[in-house]
C-alpha positions as CSV (number, residue, x, y, z in Angstrom):
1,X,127.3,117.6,122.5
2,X,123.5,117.4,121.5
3,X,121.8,114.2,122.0
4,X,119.2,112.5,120.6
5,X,115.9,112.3,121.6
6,X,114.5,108.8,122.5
7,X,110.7,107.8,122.4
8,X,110.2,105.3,124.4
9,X,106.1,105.4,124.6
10,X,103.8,104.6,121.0
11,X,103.1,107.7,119.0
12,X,100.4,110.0,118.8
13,X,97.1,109.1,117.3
14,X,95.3,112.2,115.6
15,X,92.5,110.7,119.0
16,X,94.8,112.1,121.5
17,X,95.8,115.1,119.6
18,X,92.4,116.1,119.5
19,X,91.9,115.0,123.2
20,X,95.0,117.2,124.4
21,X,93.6,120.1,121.7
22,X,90.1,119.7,123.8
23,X,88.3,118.6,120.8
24,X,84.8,117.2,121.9
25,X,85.4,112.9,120.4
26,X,82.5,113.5,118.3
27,X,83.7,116.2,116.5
28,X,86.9,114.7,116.4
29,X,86.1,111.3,115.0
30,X,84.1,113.1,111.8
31,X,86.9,115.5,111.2
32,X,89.4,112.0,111.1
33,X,86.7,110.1,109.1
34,X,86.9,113.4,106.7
35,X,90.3,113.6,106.2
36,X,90.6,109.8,105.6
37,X,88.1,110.1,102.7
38,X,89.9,112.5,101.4
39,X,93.2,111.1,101.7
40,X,91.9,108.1,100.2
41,X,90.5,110.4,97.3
42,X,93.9,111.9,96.3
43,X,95.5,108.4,96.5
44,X,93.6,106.6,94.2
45,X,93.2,109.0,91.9
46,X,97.0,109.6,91.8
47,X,97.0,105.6,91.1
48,X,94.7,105.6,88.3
49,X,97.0,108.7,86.8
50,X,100.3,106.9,87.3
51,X,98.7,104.0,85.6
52,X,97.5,105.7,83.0
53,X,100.4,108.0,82.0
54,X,102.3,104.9,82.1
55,X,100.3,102.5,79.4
56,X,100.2,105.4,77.1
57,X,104.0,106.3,77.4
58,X,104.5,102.3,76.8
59,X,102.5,102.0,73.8
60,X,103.4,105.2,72.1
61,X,106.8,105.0,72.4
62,X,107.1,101.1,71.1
63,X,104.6,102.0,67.8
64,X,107.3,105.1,67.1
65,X,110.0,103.1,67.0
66,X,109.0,99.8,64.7
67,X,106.9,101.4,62.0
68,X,107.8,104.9,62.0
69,X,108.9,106.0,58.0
70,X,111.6,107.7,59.2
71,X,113.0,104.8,62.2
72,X,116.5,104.7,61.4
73,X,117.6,107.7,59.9
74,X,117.3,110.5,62.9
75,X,120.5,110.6,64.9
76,X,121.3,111.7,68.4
77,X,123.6,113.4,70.4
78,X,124.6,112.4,73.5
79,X,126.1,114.9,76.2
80,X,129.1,113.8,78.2
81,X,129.4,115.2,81.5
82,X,133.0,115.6,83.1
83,X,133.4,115.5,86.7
84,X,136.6,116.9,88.4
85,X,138.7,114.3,90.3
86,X,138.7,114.8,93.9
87,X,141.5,114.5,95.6
């Protein structure tokens, strides 16, 4: 039977990855000072999106439903699923 691996040690740092890849530490500490700006990039802006698309979800959905002309006269269908017993 297989068994499971065990690290005992600390992980890798993307330092000694480059150090076993024999990238020079200069090069390496600007390509990890690169990709950290751009991770931090993509993060905030996904933030600032989620944030966004949230307020505007909030507020349009709570206007719709107390002034709308037409608030109480649409009606909905809801679909029941059936699930099979098992057994």
């Amino acid at each position: 039977m297989p068994q499971a691996i065990k690290v005992t040690s600390r992980f890798a740092t993307p330092y000694d990855t480059a150090r076993v890849l024999g990238v020079p530490k200069k090069r390496a500490e600007e390509l990890i000072r690169r990709v950290r700006q751009i991770t931090d990039r993509m993060l905030h802006k996904d933030s600032v999106t989620i944030k966004i698309k949230a307020k505007a979800k909030s507020t349009g959905s709570l206007s719709k439903k107390n002034g709308g002309s037409n608030a109480g006269t649409k009606a909905h269908k809801t679909k029941a699923k059936s699930f099979k017993a098992r057994g």
